[in-house]
C-alpha positions as CSV (number, residue, x, y, z in Angstrom):
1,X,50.9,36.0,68.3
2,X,47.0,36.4,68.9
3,X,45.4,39.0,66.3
4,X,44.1,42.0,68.3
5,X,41.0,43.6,68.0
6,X,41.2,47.5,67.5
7,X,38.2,48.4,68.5
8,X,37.6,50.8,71.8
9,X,35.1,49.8,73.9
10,X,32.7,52.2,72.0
11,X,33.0,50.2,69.3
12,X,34.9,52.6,67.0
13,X,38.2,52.1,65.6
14,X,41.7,54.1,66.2
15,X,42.3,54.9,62.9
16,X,45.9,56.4,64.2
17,X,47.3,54.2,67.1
18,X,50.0,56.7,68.7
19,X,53.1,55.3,68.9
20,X,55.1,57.7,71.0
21,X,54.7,61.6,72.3
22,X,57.2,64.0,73.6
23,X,58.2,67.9,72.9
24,X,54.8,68.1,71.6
25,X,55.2,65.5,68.3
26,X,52.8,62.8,67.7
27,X,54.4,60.0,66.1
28,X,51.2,57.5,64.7
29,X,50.7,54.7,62.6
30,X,47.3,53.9,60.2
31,X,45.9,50.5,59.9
32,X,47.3,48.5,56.7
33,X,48.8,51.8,55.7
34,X,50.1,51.2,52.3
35,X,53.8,50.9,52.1
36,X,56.8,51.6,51.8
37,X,57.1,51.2,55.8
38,X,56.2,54.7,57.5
39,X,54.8,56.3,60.4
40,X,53.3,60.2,60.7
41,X,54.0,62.7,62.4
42,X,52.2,65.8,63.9
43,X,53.8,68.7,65.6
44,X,51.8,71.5,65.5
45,X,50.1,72.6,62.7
46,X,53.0,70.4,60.7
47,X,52.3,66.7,59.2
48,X,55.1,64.7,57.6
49,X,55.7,60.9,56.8
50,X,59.2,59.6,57.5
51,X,60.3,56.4,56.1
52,X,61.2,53.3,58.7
53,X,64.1,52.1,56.9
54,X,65.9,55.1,55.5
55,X,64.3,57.7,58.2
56,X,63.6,60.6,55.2
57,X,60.9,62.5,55.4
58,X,58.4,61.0,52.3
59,X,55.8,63.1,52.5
60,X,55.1,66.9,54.4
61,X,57.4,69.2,56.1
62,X,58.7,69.5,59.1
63,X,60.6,72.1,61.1
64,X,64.4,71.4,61.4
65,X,64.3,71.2,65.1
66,X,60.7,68.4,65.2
67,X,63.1,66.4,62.3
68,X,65.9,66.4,64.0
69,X,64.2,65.3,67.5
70,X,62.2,63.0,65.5
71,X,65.3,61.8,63.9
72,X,67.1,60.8,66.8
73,X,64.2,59.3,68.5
74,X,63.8,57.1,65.5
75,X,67.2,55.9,65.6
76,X,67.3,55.1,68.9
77,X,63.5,52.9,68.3
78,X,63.9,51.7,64.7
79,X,63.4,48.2,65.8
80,X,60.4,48.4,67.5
81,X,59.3,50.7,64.7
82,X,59.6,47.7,62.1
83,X,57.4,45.8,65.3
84,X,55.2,48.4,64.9
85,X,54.5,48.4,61.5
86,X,54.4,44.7,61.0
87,X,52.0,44.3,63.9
88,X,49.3,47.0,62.2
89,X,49.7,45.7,59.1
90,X,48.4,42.0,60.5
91,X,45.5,43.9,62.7
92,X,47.9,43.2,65.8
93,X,48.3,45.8,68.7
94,X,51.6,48.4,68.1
95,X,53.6,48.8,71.1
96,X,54.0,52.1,72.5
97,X,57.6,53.5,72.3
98,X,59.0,54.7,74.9
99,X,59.3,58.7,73.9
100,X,62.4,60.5,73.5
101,X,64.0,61.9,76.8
């Protein structure tokens, strides 16, 4: 696989690329985030980090009805989540995710 450049076209760097949005949750990755394997989320005023393997919430709260969407969603992606993580953590593009419907 070719490395990919994340620069925009201004020059500046995504330091989030989104991975997915639907009901009004942002699910994101950082660049060479720090493990264990994770994405965040943003719905609202509420930030959380949710594990890729186990799916628990690491880090933040959400509310019962975002985790359990979010849940779901995950379950249904956790492969291309792993894709996800392993391509940002070798400066590679993420793929989007299809969002949950």
């Amino acid at each position: 696989m070719s490395h990919w450049s994340p620069e925009t076209p201004g020059g500046t760097v995504p330091a989030m690329p989104t991975l997915a949005r639907f009901y009004g949750i942002r699910v994101y990755i950082h660049w060479h985030d720090h493990p264990p394997p994770h994405v965040h989320i943003k719905s609202g005023e509420h930030k959380a980090s949710m594990h890729i393997e186990t799916l628990e919430i690491i880090h933040g709260r959400l509310p019962k009805r975002v985790r359990l969407l979010v849940l779901e969603w995950a379950m249904q992606h956790r492969g291309e989540l792993r894709r996800a993580w392993a391509a940002v953590r070798a400066t590679e593009k993420p793929p989007t995710i299809e969002p949950l419907d």
